[in-house]
DODREN-115806 format. One line per 8 residues: number of its first residue (from 0); their letters; for each residue x, y, z of N, C-alpha, C. Coordinates in steps of 0.02 Angstrom, whole numbers. Atoms other than C-alpha are relative to their C-alpha. Example, Ala and Ser with C-alpha at 12.3 -4.5 7.8 and 13.67 -1.06 7.14 Angstrom:
<kollos>
0 = AS = 45/-59/0/615/-225/390/45/60/0 | -42/-59/-3/684/-53/357/-39/55/37
</kollos>
This chain:
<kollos>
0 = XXXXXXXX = -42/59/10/-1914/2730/225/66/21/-33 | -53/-25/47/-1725/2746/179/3/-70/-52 | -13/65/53/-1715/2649/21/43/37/-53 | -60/-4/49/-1585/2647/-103/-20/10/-57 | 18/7/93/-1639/2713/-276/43/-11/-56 | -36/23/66/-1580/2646/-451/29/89/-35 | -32/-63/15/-1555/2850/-499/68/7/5 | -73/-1/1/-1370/2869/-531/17/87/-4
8 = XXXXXXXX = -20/-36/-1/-1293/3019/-490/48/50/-44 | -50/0/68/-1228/3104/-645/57/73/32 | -39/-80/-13/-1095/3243/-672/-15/54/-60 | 29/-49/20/-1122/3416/-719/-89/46/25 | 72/-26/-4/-1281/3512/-687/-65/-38/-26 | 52/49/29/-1461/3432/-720/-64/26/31 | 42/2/-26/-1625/3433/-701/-51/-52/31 | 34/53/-32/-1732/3314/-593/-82/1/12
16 = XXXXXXXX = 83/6/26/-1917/3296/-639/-36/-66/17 | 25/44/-7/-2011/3183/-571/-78/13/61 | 64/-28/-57/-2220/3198/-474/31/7/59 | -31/5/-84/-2213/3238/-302/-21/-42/30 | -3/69/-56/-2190/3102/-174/29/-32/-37 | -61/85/24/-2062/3002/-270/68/13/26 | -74/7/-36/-1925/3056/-163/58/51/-29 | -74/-58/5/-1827/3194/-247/25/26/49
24 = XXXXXXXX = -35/-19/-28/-1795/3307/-124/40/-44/72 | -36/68/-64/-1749/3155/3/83/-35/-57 | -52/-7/41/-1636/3105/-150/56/31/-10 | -53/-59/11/-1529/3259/-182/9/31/53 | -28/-17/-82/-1509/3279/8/43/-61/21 | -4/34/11/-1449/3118/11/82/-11/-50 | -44/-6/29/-1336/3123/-147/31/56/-4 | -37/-56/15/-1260/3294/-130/-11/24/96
32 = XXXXXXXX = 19/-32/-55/-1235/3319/58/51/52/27 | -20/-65/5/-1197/3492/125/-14/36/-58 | 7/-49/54/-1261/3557/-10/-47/70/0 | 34/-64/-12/-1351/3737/-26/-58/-19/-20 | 54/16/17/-1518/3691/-40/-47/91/11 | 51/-71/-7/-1654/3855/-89/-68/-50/-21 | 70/49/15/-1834/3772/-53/-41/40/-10 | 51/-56/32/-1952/3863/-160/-88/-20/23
40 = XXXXXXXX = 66/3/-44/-2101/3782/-50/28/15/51 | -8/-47/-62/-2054/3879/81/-15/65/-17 | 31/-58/29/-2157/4039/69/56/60/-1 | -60/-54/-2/-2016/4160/140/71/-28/-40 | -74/7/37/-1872/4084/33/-52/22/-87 | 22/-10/67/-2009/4083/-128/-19/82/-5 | 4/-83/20/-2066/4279/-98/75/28/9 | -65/-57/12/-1889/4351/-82/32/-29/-57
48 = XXXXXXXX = -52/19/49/-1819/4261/-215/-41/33/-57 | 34/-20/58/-1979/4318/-325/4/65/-8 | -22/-70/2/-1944/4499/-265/62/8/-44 | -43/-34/13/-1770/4503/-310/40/-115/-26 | -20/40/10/-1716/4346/-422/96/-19/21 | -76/4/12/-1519/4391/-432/0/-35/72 | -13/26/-66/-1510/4352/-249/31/-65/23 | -31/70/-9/-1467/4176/-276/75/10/-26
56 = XXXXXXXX = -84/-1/25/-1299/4228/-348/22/10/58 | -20/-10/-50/-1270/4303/-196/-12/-61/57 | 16/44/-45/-1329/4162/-84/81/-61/-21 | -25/36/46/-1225/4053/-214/95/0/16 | -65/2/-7/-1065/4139/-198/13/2/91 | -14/-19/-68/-1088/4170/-3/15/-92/13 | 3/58/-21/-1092/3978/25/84/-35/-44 | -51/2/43/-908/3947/-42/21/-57/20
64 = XXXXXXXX = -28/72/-30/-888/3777/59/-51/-35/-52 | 53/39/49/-1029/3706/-53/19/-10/-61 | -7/-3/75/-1005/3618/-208/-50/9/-61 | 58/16/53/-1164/3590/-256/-63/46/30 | 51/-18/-11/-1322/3673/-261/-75/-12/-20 | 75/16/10/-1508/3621/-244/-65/61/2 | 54/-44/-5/-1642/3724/-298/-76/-46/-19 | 77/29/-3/-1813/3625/-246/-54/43/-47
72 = XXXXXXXX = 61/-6/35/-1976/3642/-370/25/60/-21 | -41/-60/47/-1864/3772/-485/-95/-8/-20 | 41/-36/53/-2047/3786/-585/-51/56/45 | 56/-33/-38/-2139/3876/-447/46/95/-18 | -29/-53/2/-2009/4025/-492/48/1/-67 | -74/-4/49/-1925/3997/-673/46/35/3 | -46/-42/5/-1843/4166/-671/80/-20/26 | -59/-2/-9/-1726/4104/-585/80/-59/-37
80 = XXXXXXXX = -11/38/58/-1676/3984/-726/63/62/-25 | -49/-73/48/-1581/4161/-809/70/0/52 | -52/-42/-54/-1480/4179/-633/50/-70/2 | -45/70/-4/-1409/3986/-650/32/20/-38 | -30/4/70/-1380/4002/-821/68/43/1 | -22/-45/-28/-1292/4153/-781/83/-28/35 | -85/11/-26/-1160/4074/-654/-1/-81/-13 | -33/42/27/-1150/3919/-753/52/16/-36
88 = XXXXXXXX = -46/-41/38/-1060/4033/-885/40/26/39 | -82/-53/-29/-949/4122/-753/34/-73/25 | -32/52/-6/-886/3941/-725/-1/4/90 | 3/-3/-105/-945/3958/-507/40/-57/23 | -34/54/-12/-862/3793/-499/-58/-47/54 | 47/25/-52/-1036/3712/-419/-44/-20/-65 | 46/38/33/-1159/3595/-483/-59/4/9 | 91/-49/-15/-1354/3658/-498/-35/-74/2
96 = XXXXXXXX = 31/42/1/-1464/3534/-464/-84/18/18 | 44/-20/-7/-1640/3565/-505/-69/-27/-20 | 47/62/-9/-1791/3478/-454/-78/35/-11 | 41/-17/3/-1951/3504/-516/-69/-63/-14 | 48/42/26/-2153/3417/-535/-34/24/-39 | 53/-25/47/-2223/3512/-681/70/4/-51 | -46/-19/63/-2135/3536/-834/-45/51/-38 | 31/-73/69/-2264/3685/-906/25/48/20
104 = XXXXXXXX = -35/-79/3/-2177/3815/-819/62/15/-34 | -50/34/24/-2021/3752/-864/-1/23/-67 | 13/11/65/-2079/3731/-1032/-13/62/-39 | 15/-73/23/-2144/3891/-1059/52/68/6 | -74/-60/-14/-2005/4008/-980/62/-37/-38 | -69/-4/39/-1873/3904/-1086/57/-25/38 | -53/45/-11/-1772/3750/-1023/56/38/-29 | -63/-36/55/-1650/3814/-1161/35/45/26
112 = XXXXXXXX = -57/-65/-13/-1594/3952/-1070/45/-19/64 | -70/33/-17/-1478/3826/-986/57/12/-51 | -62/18/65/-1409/3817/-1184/10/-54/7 | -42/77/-6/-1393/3627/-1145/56/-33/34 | -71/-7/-42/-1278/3657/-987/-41/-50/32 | 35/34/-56/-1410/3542/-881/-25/-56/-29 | 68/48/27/-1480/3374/-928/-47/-2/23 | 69/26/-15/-1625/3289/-884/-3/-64/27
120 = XXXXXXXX = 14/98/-28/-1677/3128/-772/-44/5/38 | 83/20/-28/-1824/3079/-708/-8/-48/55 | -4/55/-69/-1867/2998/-530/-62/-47/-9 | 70/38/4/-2011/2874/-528/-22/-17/56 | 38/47/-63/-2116/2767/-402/68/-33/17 | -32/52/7/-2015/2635/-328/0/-29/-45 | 14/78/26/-1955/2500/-405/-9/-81/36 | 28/47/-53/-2000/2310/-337/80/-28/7
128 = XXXXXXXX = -81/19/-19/-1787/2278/-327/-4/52/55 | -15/-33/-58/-1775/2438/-229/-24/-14/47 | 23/20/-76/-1878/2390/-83/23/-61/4 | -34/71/-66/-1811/2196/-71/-75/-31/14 | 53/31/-25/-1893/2124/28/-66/31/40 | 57/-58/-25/-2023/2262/92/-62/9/-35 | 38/-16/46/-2103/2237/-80/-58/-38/13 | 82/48/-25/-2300/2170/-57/-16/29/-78
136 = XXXXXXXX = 46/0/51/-2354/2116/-227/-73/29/11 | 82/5/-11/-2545/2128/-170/17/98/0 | 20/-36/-11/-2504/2288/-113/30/71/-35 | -23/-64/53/-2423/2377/-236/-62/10/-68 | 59/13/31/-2570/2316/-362/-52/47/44 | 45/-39/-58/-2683/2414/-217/13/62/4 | -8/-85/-6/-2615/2571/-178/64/17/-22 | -47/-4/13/-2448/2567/-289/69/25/21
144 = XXXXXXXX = -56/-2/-38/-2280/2617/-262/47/95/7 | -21/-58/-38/-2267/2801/-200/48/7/36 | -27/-4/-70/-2135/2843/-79/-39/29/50 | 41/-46/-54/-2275/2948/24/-45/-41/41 | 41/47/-31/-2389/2797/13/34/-46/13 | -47/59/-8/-2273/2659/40/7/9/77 | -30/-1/-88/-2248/2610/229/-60/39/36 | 67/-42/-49/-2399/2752/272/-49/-52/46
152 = XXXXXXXX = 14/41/-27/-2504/2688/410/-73/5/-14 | 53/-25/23/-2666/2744/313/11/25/-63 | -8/-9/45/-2620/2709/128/-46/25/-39 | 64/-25/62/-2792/2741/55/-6/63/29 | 5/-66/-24/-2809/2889/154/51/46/-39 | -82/-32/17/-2615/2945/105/-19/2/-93 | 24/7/95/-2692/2904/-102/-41/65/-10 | 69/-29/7/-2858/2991/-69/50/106/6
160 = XXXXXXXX = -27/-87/-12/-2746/3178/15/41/6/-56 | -40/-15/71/-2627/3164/-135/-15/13/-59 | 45/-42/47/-2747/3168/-250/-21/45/-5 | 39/-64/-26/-2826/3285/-170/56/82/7 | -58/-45/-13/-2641/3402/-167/11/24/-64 | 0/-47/71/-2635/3406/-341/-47/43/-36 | 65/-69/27/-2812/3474/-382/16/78/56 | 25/-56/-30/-2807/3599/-268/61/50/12
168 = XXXXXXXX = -76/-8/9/-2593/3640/-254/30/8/-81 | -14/-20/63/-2555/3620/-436/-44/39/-61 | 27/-14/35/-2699/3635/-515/-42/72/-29 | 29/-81/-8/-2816/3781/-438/32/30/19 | -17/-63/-38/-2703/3874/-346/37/32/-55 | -27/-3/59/-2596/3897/-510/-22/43/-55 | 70/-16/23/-2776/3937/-594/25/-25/-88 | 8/28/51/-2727/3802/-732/-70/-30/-43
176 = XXXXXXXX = 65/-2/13/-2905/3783/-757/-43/53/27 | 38/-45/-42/-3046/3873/-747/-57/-15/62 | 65/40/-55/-3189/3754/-660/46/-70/9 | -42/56/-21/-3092/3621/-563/-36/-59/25 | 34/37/-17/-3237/3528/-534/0/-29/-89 | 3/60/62/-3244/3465/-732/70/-9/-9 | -79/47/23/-3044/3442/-725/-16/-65/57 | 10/60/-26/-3103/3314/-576/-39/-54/-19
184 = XXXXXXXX = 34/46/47/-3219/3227/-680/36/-33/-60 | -41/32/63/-3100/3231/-812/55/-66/20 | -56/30/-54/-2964/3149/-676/-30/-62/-15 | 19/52/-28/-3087/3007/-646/-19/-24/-104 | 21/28/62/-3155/2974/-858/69/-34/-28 | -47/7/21/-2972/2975/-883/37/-79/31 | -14/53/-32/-2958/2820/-769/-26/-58/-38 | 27/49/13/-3056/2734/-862/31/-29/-79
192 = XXXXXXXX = -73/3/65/-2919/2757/-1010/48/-51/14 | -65/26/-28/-2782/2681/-892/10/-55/-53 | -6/51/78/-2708/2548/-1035/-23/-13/-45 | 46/20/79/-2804/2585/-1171/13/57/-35 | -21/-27/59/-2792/2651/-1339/-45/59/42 | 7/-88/-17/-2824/2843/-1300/-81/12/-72 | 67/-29/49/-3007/2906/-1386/-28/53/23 | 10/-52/-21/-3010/3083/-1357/-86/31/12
200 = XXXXXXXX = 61/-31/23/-3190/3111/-1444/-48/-32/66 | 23/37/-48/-3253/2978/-1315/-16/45/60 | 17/-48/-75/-3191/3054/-1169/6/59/-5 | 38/-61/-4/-3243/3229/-1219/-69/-7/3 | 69/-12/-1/-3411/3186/-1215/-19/-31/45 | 7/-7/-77/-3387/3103/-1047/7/48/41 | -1/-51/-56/-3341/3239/-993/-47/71/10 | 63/-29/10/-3463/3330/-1076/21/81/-11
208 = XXXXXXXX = -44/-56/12/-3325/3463/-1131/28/2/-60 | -26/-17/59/-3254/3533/-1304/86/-62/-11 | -62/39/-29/-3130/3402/-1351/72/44/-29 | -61/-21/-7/-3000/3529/-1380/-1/33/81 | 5/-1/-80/-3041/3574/-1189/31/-50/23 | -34/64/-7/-3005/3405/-1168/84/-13/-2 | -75/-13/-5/-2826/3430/-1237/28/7/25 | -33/-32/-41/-2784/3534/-1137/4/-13/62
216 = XXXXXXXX = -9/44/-62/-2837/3452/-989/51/-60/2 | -49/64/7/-2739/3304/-1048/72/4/11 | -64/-30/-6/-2596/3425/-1075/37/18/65 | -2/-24/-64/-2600/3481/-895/-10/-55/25 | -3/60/-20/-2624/3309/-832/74/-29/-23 | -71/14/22/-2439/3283/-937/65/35/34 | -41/-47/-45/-2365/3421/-871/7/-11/62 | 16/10/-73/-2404/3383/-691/48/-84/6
224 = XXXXXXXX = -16/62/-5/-2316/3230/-734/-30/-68/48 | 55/39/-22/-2482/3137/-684/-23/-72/-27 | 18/56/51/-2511/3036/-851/53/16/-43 | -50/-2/52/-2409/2991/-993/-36/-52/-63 | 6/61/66/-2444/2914/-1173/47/-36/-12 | -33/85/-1/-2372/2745/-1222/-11/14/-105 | 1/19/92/-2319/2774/-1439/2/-60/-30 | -1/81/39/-2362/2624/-1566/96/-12/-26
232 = XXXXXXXX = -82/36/12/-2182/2538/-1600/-23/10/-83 | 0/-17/74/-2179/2588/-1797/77/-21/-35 | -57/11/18/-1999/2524/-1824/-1/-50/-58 | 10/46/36/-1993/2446/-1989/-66/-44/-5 | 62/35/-5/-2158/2402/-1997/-8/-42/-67 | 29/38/55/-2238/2257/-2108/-72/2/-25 | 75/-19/-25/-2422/2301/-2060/-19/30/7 | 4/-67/-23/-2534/2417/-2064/-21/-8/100
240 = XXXXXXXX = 5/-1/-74/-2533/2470/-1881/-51/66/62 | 40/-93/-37/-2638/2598/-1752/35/38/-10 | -24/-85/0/-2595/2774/-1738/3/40/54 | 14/-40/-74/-2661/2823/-1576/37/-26/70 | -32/26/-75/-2576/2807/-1393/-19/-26/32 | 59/40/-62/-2624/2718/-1261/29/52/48 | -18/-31/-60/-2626/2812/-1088/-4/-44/61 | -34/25/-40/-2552/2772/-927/12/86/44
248 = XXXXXXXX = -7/-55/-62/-2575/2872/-742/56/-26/22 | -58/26/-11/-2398/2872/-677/5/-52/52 | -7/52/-68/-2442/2753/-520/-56/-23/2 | 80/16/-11/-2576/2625/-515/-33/7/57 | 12/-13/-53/-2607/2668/-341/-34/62/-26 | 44/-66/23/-2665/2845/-434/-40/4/-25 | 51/21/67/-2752/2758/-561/-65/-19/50 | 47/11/-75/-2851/2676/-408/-40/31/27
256 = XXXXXXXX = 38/-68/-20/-2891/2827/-322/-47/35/-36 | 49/-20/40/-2975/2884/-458/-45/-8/-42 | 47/40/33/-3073/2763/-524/-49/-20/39 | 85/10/-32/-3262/2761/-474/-8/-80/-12 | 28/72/16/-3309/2603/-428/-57/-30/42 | 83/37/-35/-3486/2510/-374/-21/-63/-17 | 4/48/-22/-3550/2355/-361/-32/-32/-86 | 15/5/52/-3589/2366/-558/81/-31/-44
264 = XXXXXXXX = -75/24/24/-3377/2349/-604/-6/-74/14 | -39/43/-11/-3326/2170/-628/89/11/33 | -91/-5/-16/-3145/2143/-536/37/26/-40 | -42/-3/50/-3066/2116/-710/3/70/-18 | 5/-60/16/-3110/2284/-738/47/50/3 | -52/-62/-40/-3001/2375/-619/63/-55/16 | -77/28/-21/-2870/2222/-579/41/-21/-46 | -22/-25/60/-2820/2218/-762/44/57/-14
272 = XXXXXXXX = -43/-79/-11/-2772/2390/-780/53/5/51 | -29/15/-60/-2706/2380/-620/57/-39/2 | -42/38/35/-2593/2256/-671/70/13/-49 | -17/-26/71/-2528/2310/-854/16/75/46 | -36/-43/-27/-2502/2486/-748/66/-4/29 | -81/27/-51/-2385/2415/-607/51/-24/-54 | -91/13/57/-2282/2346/-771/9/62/-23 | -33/-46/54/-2285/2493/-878/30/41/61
280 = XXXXXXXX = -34/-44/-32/-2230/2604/-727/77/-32/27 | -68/1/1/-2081/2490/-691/34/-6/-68 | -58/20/35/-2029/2464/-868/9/93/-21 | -6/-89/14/-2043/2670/-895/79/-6/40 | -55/1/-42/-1926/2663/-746/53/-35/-12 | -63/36/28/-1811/2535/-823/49/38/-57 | -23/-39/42/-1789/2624/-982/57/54/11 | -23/-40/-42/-1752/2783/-887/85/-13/28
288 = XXXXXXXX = -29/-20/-71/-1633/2748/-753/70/-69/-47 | -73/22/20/-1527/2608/-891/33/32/-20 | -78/-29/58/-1390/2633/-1019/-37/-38/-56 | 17/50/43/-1423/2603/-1179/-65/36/-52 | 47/-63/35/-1550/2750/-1231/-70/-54/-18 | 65/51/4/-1720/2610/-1221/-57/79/-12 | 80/-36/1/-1899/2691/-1260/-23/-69/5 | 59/77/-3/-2055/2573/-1223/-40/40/-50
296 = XXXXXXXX = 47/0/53/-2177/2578/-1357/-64/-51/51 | 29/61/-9/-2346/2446/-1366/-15/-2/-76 | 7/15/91/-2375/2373/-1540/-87/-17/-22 | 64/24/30/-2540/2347/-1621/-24/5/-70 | 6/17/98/-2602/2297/-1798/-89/36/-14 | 72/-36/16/-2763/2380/-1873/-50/-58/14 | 29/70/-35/-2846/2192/-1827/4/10/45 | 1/-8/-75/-2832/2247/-1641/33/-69/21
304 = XXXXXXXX = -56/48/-36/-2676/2121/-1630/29/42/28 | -45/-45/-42/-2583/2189/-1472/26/-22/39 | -59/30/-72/-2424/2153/-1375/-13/78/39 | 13/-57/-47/-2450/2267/-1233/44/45/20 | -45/-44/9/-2260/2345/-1204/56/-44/-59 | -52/-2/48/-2118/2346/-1344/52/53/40 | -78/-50/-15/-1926/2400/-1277/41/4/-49 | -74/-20/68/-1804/2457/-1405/42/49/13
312 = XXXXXXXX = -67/-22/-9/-1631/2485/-1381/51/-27/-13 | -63/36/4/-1460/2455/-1373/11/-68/19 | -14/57/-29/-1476/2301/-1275/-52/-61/-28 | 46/36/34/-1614/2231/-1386/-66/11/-19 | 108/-17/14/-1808/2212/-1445/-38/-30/52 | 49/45/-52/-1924/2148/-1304/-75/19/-16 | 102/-26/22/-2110/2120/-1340/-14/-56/71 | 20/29/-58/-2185/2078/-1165/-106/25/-20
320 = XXXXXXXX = 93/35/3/-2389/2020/-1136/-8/16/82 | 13/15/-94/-2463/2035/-973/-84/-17/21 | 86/26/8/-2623/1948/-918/-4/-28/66 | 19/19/-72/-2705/1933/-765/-47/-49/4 | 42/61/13/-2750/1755/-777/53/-29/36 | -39/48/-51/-2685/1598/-656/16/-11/-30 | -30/63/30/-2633/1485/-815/14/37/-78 | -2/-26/84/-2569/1527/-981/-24/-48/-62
328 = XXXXXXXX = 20/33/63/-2670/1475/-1110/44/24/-90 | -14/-14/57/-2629/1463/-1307/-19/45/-34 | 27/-56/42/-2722/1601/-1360/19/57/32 | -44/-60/-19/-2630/1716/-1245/74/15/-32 | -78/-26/33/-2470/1698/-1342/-22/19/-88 | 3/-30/60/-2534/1738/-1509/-4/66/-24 | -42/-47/18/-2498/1904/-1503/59/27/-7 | -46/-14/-12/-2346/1888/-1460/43/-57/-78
336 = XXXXXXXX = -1/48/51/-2322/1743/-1617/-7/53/-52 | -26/-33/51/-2367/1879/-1729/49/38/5 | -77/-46/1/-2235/2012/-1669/41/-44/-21 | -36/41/5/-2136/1862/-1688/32/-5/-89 | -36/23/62/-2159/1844/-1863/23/82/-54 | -7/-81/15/-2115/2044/-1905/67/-10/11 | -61/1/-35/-1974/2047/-1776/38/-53/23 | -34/66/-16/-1900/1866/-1777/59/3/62
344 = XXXXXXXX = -47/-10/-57/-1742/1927/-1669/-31/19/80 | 16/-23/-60/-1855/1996/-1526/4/-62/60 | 14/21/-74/-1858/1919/-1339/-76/-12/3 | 73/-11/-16/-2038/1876/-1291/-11/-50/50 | -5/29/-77/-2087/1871/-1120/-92/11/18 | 86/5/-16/-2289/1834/-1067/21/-4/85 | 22/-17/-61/-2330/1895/-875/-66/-24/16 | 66/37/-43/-2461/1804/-758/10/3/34
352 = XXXXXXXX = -2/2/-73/-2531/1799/-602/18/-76/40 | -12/87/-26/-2488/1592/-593/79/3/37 | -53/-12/-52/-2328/1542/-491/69/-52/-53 | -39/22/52/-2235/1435/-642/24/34/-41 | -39/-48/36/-2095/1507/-737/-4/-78/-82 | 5/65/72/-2135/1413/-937/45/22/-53 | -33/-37/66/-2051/1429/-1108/-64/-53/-60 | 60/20/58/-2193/1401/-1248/32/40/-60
360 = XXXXXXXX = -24/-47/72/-2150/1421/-1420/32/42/-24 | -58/-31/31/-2006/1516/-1408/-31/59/61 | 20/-47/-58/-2091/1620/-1266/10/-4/64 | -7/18/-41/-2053/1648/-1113/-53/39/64 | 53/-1/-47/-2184/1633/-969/13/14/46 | -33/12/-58/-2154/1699/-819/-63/56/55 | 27/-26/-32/-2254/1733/-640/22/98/1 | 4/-76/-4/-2289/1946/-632/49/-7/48
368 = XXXXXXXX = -15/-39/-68/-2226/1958/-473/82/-16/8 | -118/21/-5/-2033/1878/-494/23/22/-42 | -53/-38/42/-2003/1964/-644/-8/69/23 | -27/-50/-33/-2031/2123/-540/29/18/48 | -53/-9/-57/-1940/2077/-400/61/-15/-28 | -51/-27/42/-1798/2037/-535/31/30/-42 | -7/-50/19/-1815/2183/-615/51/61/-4 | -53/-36/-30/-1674/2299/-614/47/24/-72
376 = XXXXXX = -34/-59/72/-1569/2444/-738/42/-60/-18 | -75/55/25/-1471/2341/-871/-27/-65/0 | 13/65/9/-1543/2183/-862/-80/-10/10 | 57/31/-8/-1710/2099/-909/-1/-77/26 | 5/64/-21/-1760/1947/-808/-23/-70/-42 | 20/94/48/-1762/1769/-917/-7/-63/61
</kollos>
């Protein structure tokens, strides 16, 4: 599908991080055209470059009509991180653009040895503005909003091989583990995390593994930019408050895939999560892709009072609710009543599956599905 992403095209050099199938390299073909692209999944461009790194200088300067240059999944080959860096300093007069889905190689060989010549931006799922009218509430809740799965004509299938690309592509071939059959167990215990406070000891003993094993799986699940933790909002606090994260698989369509389910799950179980995912992955993506330097938080009080995301930034405080219920009752806004009485200035916006947009108590009520089709960088929907 050609669709128009919210990603803004910056200047200077950068790096572009985001899982695979969200459209980078369709992106930076796209925004930089004619550009020198070196695709490091391509076996004969990744072994000669691993033979003989410098080579890209030479590729670099041979291409002298080019302004810009793309180097696809830079982590499958850091070294060549030294050879950018390199003719960033001789001033090449060309812009590096470098796209990667892991951040441990990265991480380990030493971002830094840009020196802080490259930023950083991050691609996501869709958002429900970017597709328009293409967007299917039902079916982004179902098999979420991938570019790989999106439009496929065999989405669960297109869920089920993607999953299946990272165990066996990032994970084993890599040999980030040693038995990839308990990181797949771990894959699926970890589903059962999706919006909830994070309890490591728990799911180490689902998994029936050391929970510093566990860590590390978790760690490699981060890196892979697979899952991500969600920090308690601690800003001026009045209360005592949790400590621990909640976790979040980057696409509920992933979360999906990997959640065992039998005729023992209630709905609420999985269309909950399911739910509270599809938001936190667009407001991640909001944060991201505005102005205005936002983080999302979720807030919670040692009483297990909890607004489910907190935004803080330049453009304000937002404490949003989300509940997969037809009607909003009164006892769904009382978490949002206490943030209230902490953070008096905040915004507060309650999400449902009903089709009425309300204002209760200083709150504002509004159907799931229109505040993500008016969703969009820079502005929250009232």
């Amino acid at each position: 599908m050609d669709v128009a992403r919210f990603l803004k095209q910056p200047t200077g050099s950068f790096f572009l991080l985001g899982p695979r199938g969200t459209g980078k390299s369709w992106w930076t073909r796209k925004s930089f055209p004619g550009a020198l692209i070196v695709d490091l999944l391509d076996a004969g461009t990744l072994r000669e470059l691993a033979a003989r790194p410098e080579r890209l200088r030479d590729m670099v300067h041979a291409a002298s009509a080019c302004s810009a240059v793309v180097v696809d999944e830079v982590q499958k080959l850091p070294d060549l991180l030294e050879v950018v860096h390199c003719l960033i300093e001789e001033r090449c007069g060309k812009v590096f653009v470098l796209t990667g889905s892991s951040a441990r190689k990265l991480r380990r060989a030493g971002v830094n040895l840009l020196g802080g010549r490259a930023g950083r931006l991050s691609l996501h799922t869709y958002m429900a503005t970017e597709l328009g009218e293409a967007f299917s509430f039902e079916g982004a809740l179902r098999h979420g909003l991938l570019p790989v799965v999106v439009g496929a004509e065999d989405p669960d299938f297109q869920l089920r091989s993607y999953c299946g690309l990272y165990l066996k592509e990032e994970v084993q071939a890599e040999g980030l583990v040693r038995n990839i059959g308990a990181f797949a167990r771990f894959m699926e215990v970890m589903s059962f995390s999706h919006g909830s406070v994070l309890n490591l000891a728990h799911a180490a003993r689902e998994c029936a593994v050391k929970r510093s094993t566990l860590e590390g799986y978790l760690s490699i699940l981060e890196d892979l930019l697979l899952g991500w933790r969600l920090p308690v909002f601690t800003r001026r606090a009045k209360r005592e408050l949790a400590s621990h994260p909640k976790f979040y698989f980057f696409d509920t369509g992933v979360f999906r895939a990997n959640r065992p389910k039998g005729p023992l799950d209630e709905v609420s179980e999985i269309e909950g999560p399911a739910l509270e995912g599809l938001v936190a992955q667009h407001l991640r993506a909001w944060c991201d892709y505005s102005q205005g330097g936002h983080a999302l938080y979720y807030w919670q009080t040692r009483s297990q009072v909890e607004v489910d995301f907190v935004i803080y930034g330049e453009s304000g405080l937002y404490a949003i609710e989300v509940k997969n219920t037809q009607k909003v009752r009164s006892e769904d806004l009382s978490a949002l009543k206490s943030f209230a009485e902490d953070y008096p200035e905040s915004q507060r916006i309650l999400l449902y599956r009903g089709r009425e947009t309300l204002l209760r108590d200083g709150t504002q009520c509004m159907p799931c599905e229109n505040f993500l089709r008016a969703l969009r960088p820079n502005s929250i929907p009232e």
